[in-house]
Backbone as XML, in Angstrom:
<?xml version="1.0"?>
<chain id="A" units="angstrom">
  <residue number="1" name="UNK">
    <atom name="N" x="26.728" y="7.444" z="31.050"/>
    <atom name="CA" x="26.295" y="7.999" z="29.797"/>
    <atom name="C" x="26.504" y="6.995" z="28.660"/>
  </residue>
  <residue number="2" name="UNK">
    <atom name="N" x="27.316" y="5.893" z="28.669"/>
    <atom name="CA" x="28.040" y="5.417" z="28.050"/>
    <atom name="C" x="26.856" y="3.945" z="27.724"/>
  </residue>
  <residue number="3" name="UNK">
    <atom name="N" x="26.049" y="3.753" z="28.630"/>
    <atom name="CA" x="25.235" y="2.659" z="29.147"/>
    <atom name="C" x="23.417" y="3.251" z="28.196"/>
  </residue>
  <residue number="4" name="UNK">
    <atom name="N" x="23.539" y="4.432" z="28.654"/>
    <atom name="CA" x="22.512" y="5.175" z="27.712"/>
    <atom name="C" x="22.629" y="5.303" z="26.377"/>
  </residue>
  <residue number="5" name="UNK">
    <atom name="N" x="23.664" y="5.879" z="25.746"/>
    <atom name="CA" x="23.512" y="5.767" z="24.346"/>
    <atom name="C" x="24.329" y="4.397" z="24.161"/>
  </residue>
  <residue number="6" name="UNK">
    <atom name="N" x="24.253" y="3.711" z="24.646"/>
    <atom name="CA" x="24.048" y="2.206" z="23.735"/>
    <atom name="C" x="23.079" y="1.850" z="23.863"/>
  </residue>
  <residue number="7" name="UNK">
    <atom name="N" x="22.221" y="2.077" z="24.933"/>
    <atom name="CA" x="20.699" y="1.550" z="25.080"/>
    <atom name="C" x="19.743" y="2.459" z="24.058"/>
  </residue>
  <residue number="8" name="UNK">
    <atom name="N" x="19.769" y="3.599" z="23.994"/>
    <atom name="CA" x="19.055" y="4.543" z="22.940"/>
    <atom name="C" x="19.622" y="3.945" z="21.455"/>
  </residue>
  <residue number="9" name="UNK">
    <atom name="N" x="20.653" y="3.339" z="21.308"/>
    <atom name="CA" x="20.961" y="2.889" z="19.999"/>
    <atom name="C" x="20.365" y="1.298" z="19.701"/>
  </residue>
  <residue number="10" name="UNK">
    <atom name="N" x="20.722" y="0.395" z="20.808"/>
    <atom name="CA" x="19.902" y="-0.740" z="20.569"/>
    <atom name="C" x="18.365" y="-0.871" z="20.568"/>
  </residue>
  <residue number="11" name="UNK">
    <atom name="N" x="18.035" y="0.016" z="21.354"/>
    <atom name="CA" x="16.264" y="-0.058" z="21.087"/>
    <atom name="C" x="15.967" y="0.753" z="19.861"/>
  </residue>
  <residue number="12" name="UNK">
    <atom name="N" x="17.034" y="2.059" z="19.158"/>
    <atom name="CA" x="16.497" y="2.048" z="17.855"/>
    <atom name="C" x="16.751" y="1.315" z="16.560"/>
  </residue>
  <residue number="13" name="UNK">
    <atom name="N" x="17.715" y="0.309" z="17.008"/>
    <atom name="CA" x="17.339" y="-0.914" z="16.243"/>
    <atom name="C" x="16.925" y="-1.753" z="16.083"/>
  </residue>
  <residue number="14" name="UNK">
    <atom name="N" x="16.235" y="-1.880" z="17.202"/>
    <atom name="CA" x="15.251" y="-3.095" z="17.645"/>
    <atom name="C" x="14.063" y="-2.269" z="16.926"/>
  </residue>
  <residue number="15" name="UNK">
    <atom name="N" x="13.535" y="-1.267" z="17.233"/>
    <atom name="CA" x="12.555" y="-0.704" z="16.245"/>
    <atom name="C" x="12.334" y="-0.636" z="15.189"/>
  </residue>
  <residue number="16" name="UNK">
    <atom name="N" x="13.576" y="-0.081" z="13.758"/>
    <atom name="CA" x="14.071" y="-0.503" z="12.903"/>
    <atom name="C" x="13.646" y="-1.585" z="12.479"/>
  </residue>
  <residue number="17" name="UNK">
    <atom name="N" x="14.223" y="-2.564" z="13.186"/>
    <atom name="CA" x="13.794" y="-4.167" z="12.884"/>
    <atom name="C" x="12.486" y="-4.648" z="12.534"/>
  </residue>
  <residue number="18" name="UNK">
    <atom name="N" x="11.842" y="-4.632" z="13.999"/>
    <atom name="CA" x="10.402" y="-4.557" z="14.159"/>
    <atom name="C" x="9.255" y="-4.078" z="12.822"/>
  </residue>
  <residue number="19" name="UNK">
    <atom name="N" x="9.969" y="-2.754" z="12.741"/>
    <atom name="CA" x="9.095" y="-1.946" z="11.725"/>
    <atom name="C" x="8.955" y="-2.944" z="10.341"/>
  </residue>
  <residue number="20" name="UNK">
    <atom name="N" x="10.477" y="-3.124" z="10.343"/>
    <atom name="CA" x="10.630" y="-3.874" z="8.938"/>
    <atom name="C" x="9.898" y="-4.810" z="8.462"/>
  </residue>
  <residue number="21" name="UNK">
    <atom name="N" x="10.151" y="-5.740" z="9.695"/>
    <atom name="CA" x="9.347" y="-7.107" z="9.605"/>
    <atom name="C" x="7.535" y="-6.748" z="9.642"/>
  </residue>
  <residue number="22" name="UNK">
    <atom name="N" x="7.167" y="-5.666" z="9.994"/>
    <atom name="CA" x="6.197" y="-5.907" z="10.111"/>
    <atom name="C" x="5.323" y="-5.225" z="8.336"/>
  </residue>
  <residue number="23" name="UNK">
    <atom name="N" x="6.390" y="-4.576" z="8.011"/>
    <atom name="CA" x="6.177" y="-4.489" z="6.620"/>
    <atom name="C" x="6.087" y="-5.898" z="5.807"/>
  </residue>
  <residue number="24" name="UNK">
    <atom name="N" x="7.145" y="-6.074" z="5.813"/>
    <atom name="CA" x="7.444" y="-7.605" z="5.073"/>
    <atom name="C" x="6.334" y="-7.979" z="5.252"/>
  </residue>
  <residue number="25" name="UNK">
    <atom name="N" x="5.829" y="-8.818" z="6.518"/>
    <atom name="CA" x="4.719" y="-9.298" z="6.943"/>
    <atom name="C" x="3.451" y="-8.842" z="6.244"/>
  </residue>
  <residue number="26" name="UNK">
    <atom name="N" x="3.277" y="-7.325" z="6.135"/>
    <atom name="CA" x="1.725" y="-7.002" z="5.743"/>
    <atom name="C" x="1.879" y="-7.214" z="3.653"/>
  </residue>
  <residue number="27" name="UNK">
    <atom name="N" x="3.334" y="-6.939" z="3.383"/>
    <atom name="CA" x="3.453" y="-7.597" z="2.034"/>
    <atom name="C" x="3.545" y="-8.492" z="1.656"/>
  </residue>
  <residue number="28" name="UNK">
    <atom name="N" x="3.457" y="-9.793" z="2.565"/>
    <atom name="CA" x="3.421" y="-11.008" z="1.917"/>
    <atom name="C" x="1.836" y="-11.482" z="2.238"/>
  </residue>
  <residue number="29" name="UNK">
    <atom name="N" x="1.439" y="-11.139" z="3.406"/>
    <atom name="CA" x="-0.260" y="-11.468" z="3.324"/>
    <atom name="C" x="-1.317" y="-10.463" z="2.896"/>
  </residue>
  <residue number="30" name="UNK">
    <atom name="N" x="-0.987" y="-9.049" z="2.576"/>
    <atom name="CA" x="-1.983" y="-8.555" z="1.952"/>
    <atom name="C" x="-1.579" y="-7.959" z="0.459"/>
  </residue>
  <residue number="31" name="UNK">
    <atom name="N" x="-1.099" y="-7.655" z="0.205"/>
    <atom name="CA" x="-0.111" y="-7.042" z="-1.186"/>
    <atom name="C" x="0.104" y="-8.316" z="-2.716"/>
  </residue>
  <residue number="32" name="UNK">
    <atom name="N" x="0.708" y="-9.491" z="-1.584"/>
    <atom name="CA" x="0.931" y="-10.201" z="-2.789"/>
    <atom name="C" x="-0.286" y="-11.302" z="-3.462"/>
  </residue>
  <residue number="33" name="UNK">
    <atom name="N" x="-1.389" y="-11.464" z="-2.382"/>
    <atom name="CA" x="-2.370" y="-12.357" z="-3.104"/>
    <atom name="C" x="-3.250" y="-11.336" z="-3.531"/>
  </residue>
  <residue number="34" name="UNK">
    <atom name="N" x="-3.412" y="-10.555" z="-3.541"/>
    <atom name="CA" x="-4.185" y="-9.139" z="-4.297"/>
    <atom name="C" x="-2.966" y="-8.876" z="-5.701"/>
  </residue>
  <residue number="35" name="UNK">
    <atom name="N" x="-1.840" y="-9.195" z="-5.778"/>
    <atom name="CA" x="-1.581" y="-9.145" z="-6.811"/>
    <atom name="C" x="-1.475" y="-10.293" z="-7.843"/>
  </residue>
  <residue number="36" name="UNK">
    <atom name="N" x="-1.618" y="-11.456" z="-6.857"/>
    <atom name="CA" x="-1.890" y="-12.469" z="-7.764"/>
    <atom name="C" x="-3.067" y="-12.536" z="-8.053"/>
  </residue>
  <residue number="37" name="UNK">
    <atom name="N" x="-3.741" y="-12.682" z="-7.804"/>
    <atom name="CA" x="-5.419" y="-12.723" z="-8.438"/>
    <atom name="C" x="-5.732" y="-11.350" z="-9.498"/>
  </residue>
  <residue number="38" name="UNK">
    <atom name="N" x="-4.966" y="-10.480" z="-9.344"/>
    <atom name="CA" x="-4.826" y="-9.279" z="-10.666"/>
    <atom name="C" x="-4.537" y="-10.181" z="-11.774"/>
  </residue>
  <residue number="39" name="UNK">
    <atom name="N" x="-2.935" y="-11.177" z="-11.277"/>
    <atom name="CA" x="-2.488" y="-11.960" z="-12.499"/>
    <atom name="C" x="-3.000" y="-12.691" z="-13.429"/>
  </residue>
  <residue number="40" name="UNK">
    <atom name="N" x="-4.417" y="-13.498" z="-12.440"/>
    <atom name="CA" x="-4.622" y="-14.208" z="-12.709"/>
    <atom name="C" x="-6.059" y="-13.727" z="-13.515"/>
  </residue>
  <residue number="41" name="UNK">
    <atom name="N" x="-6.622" y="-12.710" z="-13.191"/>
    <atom name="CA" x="-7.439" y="-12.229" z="-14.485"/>
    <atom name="C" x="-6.951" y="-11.651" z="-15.200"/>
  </residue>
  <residue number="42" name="UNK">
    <atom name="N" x="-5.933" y="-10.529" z="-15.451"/>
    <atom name="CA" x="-5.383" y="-10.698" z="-17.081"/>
    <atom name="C" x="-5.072" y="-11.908" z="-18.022"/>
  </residue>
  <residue number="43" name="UNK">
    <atom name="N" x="-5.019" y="-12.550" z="-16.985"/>
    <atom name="CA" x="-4.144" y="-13.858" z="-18.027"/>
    <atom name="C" x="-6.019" y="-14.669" z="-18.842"/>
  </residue>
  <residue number="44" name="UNK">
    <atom name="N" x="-6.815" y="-14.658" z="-17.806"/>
    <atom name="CA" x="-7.637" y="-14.905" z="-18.009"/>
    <atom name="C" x="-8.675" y="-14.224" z="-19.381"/>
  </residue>
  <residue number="45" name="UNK">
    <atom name="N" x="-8.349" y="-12.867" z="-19.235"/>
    <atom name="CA" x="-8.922" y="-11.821" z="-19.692"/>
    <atom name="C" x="-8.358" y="-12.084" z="-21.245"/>
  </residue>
  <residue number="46" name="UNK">
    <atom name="N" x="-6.907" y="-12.455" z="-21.227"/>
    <atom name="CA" x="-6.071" y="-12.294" z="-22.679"/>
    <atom name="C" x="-6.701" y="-13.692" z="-23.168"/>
  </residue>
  <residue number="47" name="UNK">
    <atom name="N" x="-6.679" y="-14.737" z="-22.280"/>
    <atom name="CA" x="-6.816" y="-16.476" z="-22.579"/>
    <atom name="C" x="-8.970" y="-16.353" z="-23.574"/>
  </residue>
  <residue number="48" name="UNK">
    <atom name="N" x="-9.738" y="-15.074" z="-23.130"/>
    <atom name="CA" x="-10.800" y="-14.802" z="-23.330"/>
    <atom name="C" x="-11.197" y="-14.287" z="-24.994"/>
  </residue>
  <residue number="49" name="UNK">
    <atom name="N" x="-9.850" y="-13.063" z="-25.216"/>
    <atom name="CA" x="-9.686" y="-12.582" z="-26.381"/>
    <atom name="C" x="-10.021" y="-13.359" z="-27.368"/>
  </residue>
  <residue number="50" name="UNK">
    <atom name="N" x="-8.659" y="-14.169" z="-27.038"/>
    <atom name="CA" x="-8.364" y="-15.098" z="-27.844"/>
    <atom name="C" x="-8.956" y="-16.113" z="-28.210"/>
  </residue>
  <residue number="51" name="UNK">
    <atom name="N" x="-9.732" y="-16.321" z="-27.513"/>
    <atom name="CA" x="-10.544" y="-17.218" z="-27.908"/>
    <atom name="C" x="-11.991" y="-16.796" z="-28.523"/>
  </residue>
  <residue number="52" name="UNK">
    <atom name="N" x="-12.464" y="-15.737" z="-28.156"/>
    <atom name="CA" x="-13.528" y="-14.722" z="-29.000"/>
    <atom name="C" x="-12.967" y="-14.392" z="-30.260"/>
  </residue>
  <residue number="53" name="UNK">
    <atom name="N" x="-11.351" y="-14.470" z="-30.333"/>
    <atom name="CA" x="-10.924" y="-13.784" z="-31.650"/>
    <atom name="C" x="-11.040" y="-15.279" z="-32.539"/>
  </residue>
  <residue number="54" name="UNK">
    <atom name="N" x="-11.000" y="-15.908" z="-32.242"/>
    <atom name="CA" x="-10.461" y="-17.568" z="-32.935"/>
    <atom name="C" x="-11.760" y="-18.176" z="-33.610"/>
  </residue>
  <residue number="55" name="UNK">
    <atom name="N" x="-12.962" y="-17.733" z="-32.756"/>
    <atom name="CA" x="-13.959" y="-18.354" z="-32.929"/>
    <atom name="C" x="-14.700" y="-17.133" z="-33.989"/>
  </residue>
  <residue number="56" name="UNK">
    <atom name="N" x="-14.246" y="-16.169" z="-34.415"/>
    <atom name="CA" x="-14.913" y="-15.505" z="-35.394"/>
    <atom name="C" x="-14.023" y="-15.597" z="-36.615"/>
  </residue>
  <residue number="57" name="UNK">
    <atom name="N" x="-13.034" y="-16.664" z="-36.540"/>
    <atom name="CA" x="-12.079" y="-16.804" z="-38.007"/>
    <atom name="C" x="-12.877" y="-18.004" z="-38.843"/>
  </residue>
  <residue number="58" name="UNK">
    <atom name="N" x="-13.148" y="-16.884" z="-39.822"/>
    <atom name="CA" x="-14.455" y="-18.040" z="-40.997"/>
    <atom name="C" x="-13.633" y="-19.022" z="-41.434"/>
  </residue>
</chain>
């Protein structure tokens, strides 16, 4: 019995694990360059203003 619940405990941390990483994983290749390219048109978007605002100062 003793052989079983250590084995029912290590494979649910091996799962655990697994799961984790495979989060991590889908947040560093799908999550974070979808949020950089968000970044990178606000910045764009503000860099746009500003310059529409600049060019109408008589």
């Amino acid at each position: 019995m003793k052989q079983f619940a250590k084995g029912v405990l290590v494979g649910g941390l091996g799962t655990i694990a697994a799961i984790a990483s495979g989060l991590f994983t889908f947040h560093k290749t799908v999550i974070e360059p979808v949020e950089e390219q968000e970044k990178k048109f606000d910045e764009n978007r503000r860099a746009a203003i500003r310059k529409g605002r600049s060019a109408h100062q008589g």
